[in-house]
C-alpha positions in Angstrom: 46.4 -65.1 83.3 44.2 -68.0 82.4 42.8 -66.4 79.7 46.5 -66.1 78.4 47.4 -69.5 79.4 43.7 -70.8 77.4 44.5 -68.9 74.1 48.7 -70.0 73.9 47.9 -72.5 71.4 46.2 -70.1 68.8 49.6 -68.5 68.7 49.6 -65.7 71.4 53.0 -65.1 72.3 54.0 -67.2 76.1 55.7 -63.7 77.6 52.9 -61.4 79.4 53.9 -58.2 78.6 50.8 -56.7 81.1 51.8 -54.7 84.2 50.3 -56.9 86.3 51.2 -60.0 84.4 51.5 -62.4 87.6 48.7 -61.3 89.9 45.4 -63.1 90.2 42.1 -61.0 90.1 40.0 -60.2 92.9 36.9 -60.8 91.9 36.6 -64.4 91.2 36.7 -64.4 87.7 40.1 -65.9 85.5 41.0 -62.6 85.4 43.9 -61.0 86.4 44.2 -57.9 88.4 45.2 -55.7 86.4 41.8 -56.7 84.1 40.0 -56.7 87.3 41.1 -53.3 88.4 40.5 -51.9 85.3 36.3 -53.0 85.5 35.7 -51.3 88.4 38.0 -48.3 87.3 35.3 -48.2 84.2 32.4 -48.7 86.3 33.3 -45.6 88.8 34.3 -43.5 85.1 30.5 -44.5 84.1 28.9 -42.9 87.0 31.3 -40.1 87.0 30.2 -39.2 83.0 26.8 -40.0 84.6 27.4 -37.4 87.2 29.1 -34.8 84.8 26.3 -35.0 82.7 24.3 -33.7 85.6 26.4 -31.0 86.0 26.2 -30.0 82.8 22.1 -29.8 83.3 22.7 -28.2 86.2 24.8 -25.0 84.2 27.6 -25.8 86.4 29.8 -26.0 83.2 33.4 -25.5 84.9 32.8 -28.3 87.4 31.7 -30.4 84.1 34.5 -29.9 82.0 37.1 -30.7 84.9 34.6 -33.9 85.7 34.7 -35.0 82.0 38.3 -34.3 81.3 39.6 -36.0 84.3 37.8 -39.2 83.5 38.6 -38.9 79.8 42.1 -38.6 81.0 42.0 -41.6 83.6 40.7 -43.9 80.7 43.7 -42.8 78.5 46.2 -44.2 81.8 43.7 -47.5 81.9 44.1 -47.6 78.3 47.7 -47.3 78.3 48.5 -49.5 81.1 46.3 -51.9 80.9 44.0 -53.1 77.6 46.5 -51.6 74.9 49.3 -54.0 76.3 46.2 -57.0 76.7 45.0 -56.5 73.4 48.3 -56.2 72.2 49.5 -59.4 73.7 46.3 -61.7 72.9 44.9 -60.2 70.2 47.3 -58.5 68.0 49.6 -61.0 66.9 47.1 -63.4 65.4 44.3 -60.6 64.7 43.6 -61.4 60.9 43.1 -65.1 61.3 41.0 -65.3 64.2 38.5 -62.1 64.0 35.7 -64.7 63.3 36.7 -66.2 66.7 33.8 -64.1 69.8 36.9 -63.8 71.8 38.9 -61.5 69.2 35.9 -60.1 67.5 34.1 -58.3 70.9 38.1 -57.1 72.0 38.7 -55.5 68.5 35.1 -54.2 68.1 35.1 -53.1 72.0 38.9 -51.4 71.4 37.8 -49.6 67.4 34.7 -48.0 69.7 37.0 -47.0 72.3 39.5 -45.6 70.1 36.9 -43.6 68.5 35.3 -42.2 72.1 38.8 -41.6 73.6 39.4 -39.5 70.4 36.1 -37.8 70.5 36.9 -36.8 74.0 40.1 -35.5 72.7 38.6 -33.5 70.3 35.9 -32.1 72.5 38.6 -30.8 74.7 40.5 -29.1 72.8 37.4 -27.4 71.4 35.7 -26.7 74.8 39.1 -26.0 76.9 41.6 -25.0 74.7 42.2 -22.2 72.2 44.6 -24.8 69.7 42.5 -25.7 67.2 41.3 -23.0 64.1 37.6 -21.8 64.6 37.1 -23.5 61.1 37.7 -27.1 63.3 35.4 -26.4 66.5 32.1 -27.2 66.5 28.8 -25.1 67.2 26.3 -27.5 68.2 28.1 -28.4 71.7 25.0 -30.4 73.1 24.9 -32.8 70.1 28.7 -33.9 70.3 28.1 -34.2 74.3 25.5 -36.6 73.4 27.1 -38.6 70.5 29.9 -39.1 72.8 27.8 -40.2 76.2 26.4 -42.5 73.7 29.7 -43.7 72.6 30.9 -44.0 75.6 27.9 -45.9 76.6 28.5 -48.6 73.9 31.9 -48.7 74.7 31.3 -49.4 78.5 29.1 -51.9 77.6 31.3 -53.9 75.0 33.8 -53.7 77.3 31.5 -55.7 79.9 30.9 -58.2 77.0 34.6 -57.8 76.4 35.5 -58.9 80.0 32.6 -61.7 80.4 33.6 -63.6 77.2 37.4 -63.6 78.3 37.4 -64.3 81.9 33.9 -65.9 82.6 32.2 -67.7 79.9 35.7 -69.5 79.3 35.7 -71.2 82.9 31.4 -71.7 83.1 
């Protein structure tokens, strides 16, 4: 909520529209819950990709898929409930005159790489678990596009870290 209440007079609309829009955080930051919740959510997600990945070396490729898809599934509802409607709010409505701004620039650059690892995840899916897409569209080389996407994801947990540090701790340090 600080962070809201800190960016008003760039032009941010005053109305939260974030389903937690009055609770504080819990972890001693200015961030709300809902911003708060959603760090450690990504955090466990990390390991759990971490751990999937294992599986995957392991041969154990059902209990892989159903690891992978359930957190590719879990960030979609994160997504959804919690940084679409933040970025939305704080970022959206004054996007093209403030990208120069670090607070904008790391949420849009942290939300284009997300977009583009939620979708690969999407994709892989639907190639791995599903029979929906043409042959022509599914890819061969499976260990490649696991591996572009760990590392996507990867850069996307991390700019969401930055994301989080620039705004609800370096404001307030």
């Amino acid at each position: 909520m600080q962070a809201i209440e800190c960016h008003k007079n760039m032009g941010a609309p005053d109305k939260p529209m974030l389903p937690f829009p009055q609770m504080k955080g819990f972890l001693g930051t200015g961030a709300t819950f809902g911003a708060d919740l959603n760090l450690i959510v990504q955090l466990v997600m990390g390991v759990a990709l971490l751990m999937g990945g294992l599986l995957a070396r392991q041969k154990r490729y059902a209990a892989h898929g159903v690891c992978q898809t359930t957190v590719l599934l879990l960030n979609l509802l994160m997504i959804a409930l919690v940084m679409l409607p933040s970025f939305h709010q704080q970022v959206g409505p004054i996007f093209p005159r403030v990208f120069h701004k670090r607070y904008f620039a790391v949420a849009t650059i942290h939300g284009a790489l997300g977009m583009a690892a939620e979708l690969l995840g999407l994709y892989i899916v639907m190639v791995a678990g599903t029979h929906i897409l043409p042959q022509r569209l599914c890819f061969k080389r499976w260990r490649l596009w696991m591996r572009v996407e760990l590392m996507l994801w990867s850069a996307v947990l991390l700019s969401g870290l930055w994301t989080y540090y620039v705004w609800y701790i370096a404001p307030w340090s």
